[in-house]
N, C-alpha and C positions, 0 to 999 in steps of 0.2 A: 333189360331185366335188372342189368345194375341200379339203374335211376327206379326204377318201379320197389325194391329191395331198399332203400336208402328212404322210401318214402312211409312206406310200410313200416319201417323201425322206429322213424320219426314219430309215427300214430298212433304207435302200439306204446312208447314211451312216456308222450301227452296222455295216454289213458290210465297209464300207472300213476303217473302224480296224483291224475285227479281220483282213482282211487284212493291214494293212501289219503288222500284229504275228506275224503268222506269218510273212511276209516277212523281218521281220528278226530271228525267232528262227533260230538256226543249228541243226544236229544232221551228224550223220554224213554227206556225199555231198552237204550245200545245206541248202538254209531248209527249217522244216517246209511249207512252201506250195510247194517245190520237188518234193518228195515228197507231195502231194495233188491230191484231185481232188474239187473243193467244190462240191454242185448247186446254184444259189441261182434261184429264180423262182417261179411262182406255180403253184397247182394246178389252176387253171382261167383260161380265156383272157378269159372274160366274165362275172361272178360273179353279174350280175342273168338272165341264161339260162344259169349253171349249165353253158357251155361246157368240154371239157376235149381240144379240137384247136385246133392253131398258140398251145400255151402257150410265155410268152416263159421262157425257160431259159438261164442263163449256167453256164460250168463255168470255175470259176476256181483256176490252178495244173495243173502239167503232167501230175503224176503220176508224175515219175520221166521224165519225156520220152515218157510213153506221145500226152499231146494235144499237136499244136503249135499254139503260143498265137499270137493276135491275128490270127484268122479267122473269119467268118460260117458255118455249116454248116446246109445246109436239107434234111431229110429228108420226103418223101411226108406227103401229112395225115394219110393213114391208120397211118402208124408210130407204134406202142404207145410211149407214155414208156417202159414197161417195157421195152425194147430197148436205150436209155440203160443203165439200171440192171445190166440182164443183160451185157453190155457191160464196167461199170466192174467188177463183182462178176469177172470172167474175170481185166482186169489185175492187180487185188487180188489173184491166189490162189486164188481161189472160183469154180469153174469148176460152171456150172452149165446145163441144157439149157432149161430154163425159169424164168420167174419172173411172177408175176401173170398178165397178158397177151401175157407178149414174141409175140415171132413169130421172133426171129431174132435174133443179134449186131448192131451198125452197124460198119460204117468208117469210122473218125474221121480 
């Protein structure tokens, strides 16, 4: 767990640089990180039972002011990640009725 912990900090660190670097890249309307919406977490909740409900999930950057930032959001266990996705794929543009698993849009 030590090694698994040590590796984890490493990528969680790597993710902050490259935030703040979008943060303070400019473009048209704010920072490219103003205009994004970055999944960052893990694919399974417990990787020695292959778990893949209550995966931890951060979305970092608003999206244009689609997410408002620095809030906890807890959706049913049963809600498909694919929900997320199907979700982000709408505010992007991509308007679509399903995606993997979805079941639905969420309310962010």
């Amino acid at each position: 767990m030590d090694k698994v912990a040590k590796i984890n900090l490493y990528h969680v660190q790597q993710f902050s640089r490259w935030v703040e670097i979008l943060k303070n890249t400019q473009e048209p309307g704010g920072s490219i990180l103003d205009n994004s919406m970055i999944v960052y977490g893990a694919g399974l909740s417990d990787g020695n039972a292959h778990l893949h409900h209550d995966v931890p999930t951060m979305i970092t950057g608003p999206g244009g002011d689609f997410i408002k930032p620095g809030k906890r959001i807890m959706f049913r266990k049963e809600t498909p990640m694919c929900n997320l996705f199907l979700t982000m794929m709408d505010r992007m543009g991509v308007p679509m009725e399903q995606f993997g698993d979805s079941t639905g849009h969420l309310t962010i």
